[in-house]
C-alpha positions in Angstrom: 29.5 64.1 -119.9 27.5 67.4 -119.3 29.9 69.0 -121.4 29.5 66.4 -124.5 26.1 66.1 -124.6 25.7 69.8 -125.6 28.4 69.7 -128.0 26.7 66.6 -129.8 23.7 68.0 -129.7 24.9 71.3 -131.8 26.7 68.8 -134.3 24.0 67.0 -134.8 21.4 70.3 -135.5 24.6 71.4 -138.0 25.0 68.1 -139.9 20.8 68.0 -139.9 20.6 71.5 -141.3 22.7 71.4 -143.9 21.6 68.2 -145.1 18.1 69.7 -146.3 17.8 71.0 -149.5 17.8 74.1 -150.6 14.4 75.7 -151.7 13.3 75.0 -155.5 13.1 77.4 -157.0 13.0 77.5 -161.2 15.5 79.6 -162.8 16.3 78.0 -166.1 12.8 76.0 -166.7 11.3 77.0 -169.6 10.9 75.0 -172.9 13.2 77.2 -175.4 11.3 79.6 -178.5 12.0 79.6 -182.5 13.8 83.0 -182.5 13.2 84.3 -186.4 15.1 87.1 -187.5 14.0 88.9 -190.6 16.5 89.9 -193.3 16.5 92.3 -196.8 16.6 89.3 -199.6 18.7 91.7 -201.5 21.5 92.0 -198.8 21.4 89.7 -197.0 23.2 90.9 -193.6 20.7 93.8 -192.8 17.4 93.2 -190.8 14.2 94.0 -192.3 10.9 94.3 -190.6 8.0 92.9 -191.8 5.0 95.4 -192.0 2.0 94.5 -190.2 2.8 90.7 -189.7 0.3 88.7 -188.2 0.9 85.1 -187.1 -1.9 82.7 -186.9 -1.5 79.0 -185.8 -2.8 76.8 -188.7 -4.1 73.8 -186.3 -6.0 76.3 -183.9 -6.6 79.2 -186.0 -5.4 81.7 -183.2 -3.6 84.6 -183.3 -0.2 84.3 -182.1 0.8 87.5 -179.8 4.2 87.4 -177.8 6.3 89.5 -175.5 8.4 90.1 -178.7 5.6 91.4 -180.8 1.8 92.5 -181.0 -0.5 91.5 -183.5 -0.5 93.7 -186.6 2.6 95.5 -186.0 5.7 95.9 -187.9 8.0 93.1 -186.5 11.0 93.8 -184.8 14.0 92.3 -186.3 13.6 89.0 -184.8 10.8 87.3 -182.9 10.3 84.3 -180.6 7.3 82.2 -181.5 6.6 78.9 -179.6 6.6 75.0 -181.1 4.1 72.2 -179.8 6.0 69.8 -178.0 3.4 67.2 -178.2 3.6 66.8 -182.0 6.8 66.6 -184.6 5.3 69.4 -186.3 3.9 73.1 -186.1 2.6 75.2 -189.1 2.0 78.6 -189.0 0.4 81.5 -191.2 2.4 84.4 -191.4 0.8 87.4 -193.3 2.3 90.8 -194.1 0.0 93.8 -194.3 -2.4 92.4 -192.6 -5.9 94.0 -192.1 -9.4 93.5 -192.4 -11.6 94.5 -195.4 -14.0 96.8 -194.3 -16.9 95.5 -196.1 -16.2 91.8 -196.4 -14.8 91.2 -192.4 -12.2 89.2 -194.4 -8.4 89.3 -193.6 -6.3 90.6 -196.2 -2.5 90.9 -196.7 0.3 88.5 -198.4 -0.2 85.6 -196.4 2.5 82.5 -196.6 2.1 79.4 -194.6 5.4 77.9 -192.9 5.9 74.3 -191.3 8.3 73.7 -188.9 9.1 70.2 -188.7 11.3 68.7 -185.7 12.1 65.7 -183.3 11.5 66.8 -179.5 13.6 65.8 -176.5 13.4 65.9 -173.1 15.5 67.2 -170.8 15.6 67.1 -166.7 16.4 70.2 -165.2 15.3 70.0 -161.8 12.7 68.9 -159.4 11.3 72.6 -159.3 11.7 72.8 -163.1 10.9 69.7 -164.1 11.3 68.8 -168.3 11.7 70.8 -170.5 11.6 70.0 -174.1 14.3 70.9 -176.7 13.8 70.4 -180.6 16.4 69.0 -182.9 16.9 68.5 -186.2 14.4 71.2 -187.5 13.4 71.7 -191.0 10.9 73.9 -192.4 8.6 74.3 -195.4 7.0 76.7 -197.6 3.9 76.3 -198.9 4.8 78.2 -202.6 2.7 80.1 -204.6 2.3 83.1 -207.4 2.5 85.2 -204.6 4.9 84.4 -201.9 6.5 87.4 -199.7 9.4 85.4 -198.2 11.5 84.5 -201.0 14.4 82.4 -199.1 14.7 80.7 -195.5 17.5 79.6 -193.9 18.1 77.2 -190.8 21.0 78.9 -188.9 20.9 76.8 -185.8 18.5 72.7 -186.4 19.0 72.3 -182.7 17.0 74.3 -180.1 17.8 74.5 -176.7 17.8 78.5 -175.5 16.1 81.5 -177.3 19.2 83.1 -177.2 20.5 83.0 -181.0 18.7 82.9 -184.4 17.6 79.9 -185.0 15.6 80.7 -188.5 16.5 83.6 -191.1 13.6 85.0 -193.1 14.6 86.6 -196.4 11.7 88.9 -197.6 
């Protein structure tokens, strides 16, 4: 009996052990970005930056800065801009050229205002991650006028669920 009861006793620490669970920790937890890319209107497969783009949210009126671009600078080929997952919808001002009119304080530049329509879904990741929202079936608009710098758009991808791929192609 002396020699059982030790013997339980380590296969019972052993079974207890590896029945907790692990530590949570969030790997994959973050609500996907719109990843634009920007493209030459007059061919079609080669990037083209856009000079001195500024984004500002329309319902806010801030300035969007991200970790794929600063404000005022000539885009990279593509950029990741976020959604609001508490609405269907999220409209933005993008401008090209953007600066400020030394006498007025006024922001000038081409400026063209895009709405990005959508349906959002939830989706459980984990109990350290929680939800995460993905959009689907995404549509966008442009407001049109004499003016207008992006001349076509095209949905690659109407359902977002990384920020690995285009999602959106901007023809300017």
């Amino acid at each position: 009996m002396k020699k059982i009861l030790p013997i339980l006793l380590v296969a019972f620490s052993l079974i207890y052990v590896s029945s907790c669970e692990k530590d949570d920790i969030c790997v994959d937890g973050d609500t996907p970005l719109l990843v634009i890319g920007f493209y030459d209107a007059i061919d079609t497969t080669v990037f083209k930056s856009v000079p001195l783009i500024r984004i500002k949210g329309i319902d806010n009126d801030s300035i969007l800065t991200t970790d794929s671009f600063n404000d005022r600078s000539n885009s990279p080929d593509s950029l990741l801009i976020p959604l609001r997952i508490d609405g269907i919808s999220t409209t933005y001002e993008v401008i090209t050229d953007s600066a400020d009119d030394e006498t007025t304080m006024e922001e000038t530049g081409n400026r063209d205002t895009l709405s990005f329509n959508y349906s959002v879904s939830e989706q459980f990741i984990s109990r350290a991650c929680g939800f995460v929202a993905n959009y689907n079936t995404l549509t966008i608009g442009l407001t049109t006028d004499d003016s207008n710098w992006i001349q076509n758009i095209t949905v690659v991808e109407d359902t977002i669920e990384n920020s690995n791929n285009i999602h959106v192609k901007i023809f300017h």
